[in-house]
Structures are given as C-alpha cells and as structure tokens.
C-alpha positions, 0 to 999 in steps of 0.5 A, spaced: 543 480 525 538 483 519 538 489 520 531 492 523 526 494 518 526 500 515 533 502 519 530 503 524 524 508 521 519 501 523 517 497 527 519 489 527 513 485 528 515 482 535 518 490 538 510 493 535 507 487 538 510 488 546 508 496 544 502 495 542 501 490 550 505 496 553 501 502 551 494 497 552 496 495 559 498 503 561 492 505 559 487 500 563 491 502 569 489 509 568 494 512 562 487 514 558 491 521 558 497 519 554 500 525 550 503 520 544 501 516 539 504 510 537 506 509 531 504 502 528 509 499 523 507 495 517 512 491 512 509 489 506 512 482 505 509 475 504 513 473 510 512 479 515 504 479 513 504 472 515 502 469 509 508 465 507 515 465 505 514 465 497 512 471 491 505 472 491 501 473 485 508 472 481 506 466 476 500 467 469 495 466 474 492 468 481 494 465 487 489 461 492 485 467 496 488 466 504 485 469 511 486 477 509 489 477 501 483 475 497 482 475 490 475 480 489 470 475 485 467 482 484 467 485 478 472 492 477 476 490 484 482 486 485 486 484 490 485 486 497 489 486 503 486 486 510 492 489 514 491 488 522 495 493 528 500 487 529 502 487 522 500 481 520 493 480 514 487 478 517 480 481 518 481 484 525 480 481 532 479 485 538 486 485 541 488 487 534 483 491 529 483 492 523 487 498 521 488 498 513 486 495 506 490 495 500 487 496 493 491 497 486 489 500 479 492 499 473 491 502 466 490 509 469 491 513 463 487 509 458 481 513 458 477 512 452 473 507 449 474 504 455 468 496 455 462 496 457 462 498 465 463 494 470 470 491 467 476 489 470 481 491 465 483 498 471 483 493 476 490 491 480 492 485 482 498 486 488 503 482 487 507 481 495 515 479 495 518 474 499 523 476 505 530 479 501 536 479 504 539 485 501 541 489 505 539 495 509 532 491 511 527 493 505 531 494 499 529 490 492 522 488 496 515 490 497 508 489 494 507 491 487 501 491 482 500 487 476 493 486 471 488 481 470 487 478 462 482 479 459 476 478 454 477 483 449 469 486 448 467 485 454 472 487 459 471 482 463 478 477 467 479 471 463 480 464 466 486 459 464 483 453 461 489 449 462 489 448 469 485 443 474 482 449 478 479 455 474 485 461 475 484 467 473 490 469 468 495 475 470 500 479 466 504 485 467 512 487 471 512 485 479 513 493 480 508 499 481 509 501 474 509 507 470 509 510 463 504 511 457 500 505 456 497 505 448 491 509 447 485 507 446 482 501 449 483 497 444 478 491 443 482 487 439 488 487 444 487 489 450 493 485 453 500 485 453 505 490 454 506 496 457 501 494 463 502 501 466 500 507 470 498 505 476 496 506 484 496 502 491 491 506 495 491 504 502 484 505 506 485 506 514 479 504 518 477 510 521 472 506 524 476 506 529 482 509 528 484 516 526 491 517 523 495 523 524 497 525 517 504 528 518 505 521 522 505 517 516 512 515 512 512 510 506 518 507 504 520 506 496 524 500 494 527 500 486 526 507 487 530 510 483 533 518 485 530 520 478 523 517 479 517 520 480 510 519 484 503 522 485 501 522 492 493 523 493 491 524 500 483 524 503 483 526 509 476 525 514 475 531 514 473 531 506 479 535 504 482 533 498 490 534 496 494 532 490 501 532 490 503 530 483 510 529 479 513 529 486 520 528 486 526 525 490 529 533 490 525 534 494 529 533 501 523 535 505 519 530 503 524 524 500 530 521 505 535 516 502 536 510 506 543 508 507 547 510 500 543 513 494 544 507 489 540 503 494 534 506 491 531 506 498 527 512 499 522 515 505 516 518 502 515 524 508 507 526 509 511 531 515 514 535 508 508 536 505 505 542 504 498 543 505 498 538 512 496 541 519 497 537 526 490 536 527 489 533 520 487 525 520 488 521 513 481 518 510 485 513 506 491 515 500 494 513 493 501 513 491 501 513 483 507 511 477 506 515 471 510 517 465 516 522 468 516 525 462 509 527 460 513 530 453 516 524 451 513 518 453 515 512 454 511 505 454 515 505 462 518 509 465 517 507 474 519 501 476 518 501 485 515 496 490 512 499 496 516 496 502 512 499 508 509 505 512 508 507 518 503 511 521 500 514 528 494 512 531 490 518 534 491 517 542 486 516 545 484 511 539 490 506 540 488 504 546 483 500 541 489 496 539 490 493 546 483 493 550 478 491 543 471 493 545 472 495 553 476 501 549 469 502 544 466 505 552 472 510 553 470 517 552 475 521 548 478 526 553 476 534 552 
C-alpha cells in the first residue's frame, strides 16, 4: 500500500474529509469551545486535486481551463488554482469553502526595459504532475511553474497558429526554476531559455479562514540538500517578513523526509524566526533564484511544490463543515 502523503506529515483526501465531518458534527452538538485547530492537508497533484490522472500544462501550450484551474484571459496573470478545504479544485461550497489560490511569477529578476505595462512576459503558467509512484508519497512530484510566449514589442501571450482551437503558447522547465535570466528585456528575443527566477504565491481566503502561521509546512520535491528558496510571508495583521537565501542547513526549518538523497524536504514556518502563535498568515510566496548571486547561472534550482498543510484558526474551521450556520457563531472571548 502507498504510503500516506507526506509520511504521514499530511492528510490523505478521504482521512481530511471524515476529519473535516468529525470536527463540523462536535462542534453543532456543542464542541464551539474546542482548543485545536485541525490541520487542512492539500496535495498538489493532478490526481489528488481532482483534475485527472495526466500532466498539466506539460506540452507547447496551455491546457483547457476546468472548474477550479483556470488560464487568466486577463492581461499580466496566469494560472490560477482555487483549492477547496477537501483538498480538491473548485471555487468553494458551503460544506467546503474556499481555502486557498495559487498564482506563479516568472522572470522575477528581469527589471529593466521591461514592455509596456501590462505584460504577460512575468506571468507564471503552474504546471500540475500526475500521481508518481516513488516512493516516500511526494517524491519527483507537485506543481511548478512555467511561461507564456510572447509578442516581442508588446509583452503580450502569443497564440499557436497551428492548432484548430486558438491555444496560448508556453515554454520553459516543469520546475520552480531559479537562476540569472539575460538581463535586459530583450524586445527582439523575449523567448527561449533560461526561464528563471520565479515564485507560487499561495493566497489563504482569510475571509473565512484565519491560518496559524507556524501551523503551515510546505514539502520540496527535487530539492536538492544544497538548494536554496526565498520565502515572503504577509500575515493579516500587515506585518512583512522575509526570509531569503534560506538553506536545508537550517534544521530548524528544513526536515528530510526518509533518506537525504530523496530530495524531499519540509519547509517548517514553526522555525521561523520573527513568527509569534497569534500570528495568522495573509498569504506567502516561495522563490527559486540564483544560489550563488557571485557566480550566476543561467539555472541554478530545480523543485516542485508537492503540498502543505496549514491550521485554520478554532473557531473558524467549524466553517468547514457547517457553511453559512457557522457564519452566525461568535468568536468565543
């Protein structure tokens, strides 16, 4: 049998769903005063999203929008992934909610001569693997981000001509990629390799949900022990915090999963300097660049984003169960 997601550090769908049940049921027989959150368990494949058994946005162009991972028609935005509290794509329902969106950048560190704006040239396309059967449960699989062509002078996403449906054109690694793309903006080759330097940014619906920011554990695939990221965390209350060139050295922070040379790593935010229990997360980005900003490369990281997990504030996962009736609860002094 596959082993449980995450090593047990998440959720499989079934197990969140019957826990997402439990909890909503103890709290509408009286269980509004219990003492703790629940984590919510999100795998970020295309088979446990719900959104088939294949690769997504793997080929030269852009896959058919679907309920909850749409191509943005707007201009300067990508992808965007609607993530419900069972783990599953959609744009939320009563019994369960919106919980996150999941954006990508690219082109981060191309600052100057830039097209007119608004461009599409730093917009990220998410690419989303299929189910792997490596072993532990995550390994060589997740979500990464990739980049529209496009038009030179203008910026703008570029359609194939060849296909019988007008699809956007994409290009660039599968991964989170990071490294020194060719400085400038260069009007007259805006595309091919390296497509580099880039960030997911997972946006929580604090609408309803407020997540406890040391609750929140994001697993690395193709990480290697000698990688690096960036992390940018906004939390509600307005507070900014950066944690950059951050490094799997850092045992307070970074956990192996199972051997080193699987690549597979835990981002802890419970490390995390600066982070106080009562902190709730607004939404945060984590960022490939260049390892060594003194000898750059065209790549330097190469990781997926297999999934996280993150604590609800107590009183606001009864939502999760009970939709609107939970909106009438108070929160308890």
């Amino acid at each position: 049998m596959k082993v449980t997601l995450l090593n047990s550090i998440l959720l499989t769908e079934n197990r969140a769903r019957t826990l997402v049940a439990w909890l909503a049921l103890a709290v509408l027989l009286g269980g509004a005063g219990y003492a703790q959150a629940t984590l919510v368990s999100i795998k970020l494949t295309a088979d446990a999203l719900g959104l088939g058994s294949s690769d997504i946005n793997k080929g030269g162009t852009v896959d058919p929008d679907m309920s909850g991972f749409i191509t943005s028609p707007t201009t300067g935005e990508g992808s965007i992934l609607s993530i419900q509290t069972d783990g599953l794509a959609g744009p939320g329902t009563a019994a369960n909610p919106l919980f996150v969106t999941v954006t990508a950048t690219t082109h981060l560190d191309v600052m100057t001569n830039l097209p007119p704006s608004p461009h599409d040239y730093q917009a990220g396309v998410l690419f989303i693997s299929e189910e792997e059967s490596d072993l532990p449960d995550g390994k060589k699989e997740g979500l990464g981000v990739r980049a529209f062509k496009v038009d030179g002078l203008t910026g703008r996403r570029e359609f194939d001509p060849d296909t019988l449906l007008p699809l956007l054109t994409i290009e660039g690694s599968k991964d989170v990629s990071g490294g020194t793309d060719n400085e400038p903006y260069d009007p007259s080759s805006p595309n091919g390799a390296p497509h580099v330097d880039e960030a997911v940014k997972f946006d929580f619906n604090n609408a309803l949900f407020n997540v406890n920011a040391q609750s929140v554990v994001v697993l690395l695939s193709k990480f290697d022990p000698t990688d690096i990221v960036d992390l940018h965390i906004v939390l509600t209350s307005g507070s900014t915090l950066d944690f950059n060139f951050m490094q799997t050295t850092s045992t307070s922070i970074f956990e192996p999963v199972g051997a080193i040379d699987n690549d597979l790593w835990k981002l802890k935010f419970f490390g995390l300097s600066g982070l106080g229990s009562g902190d709730f997360v607004d939404y945060f980005t984590v960022r490939a660049n260049d390892d060594d900003p003194q000898d750059p490369r065209g790549t330097a990281e190469h990781f997926l984003i297999t999934g996280f997990t993150a604590a609800p504030e107590p009183a606001t996962i009864a939502l999760l169960g009970l939709g609107g009736l939970a909106l009438l609860r108070k929160r308890r002094v």
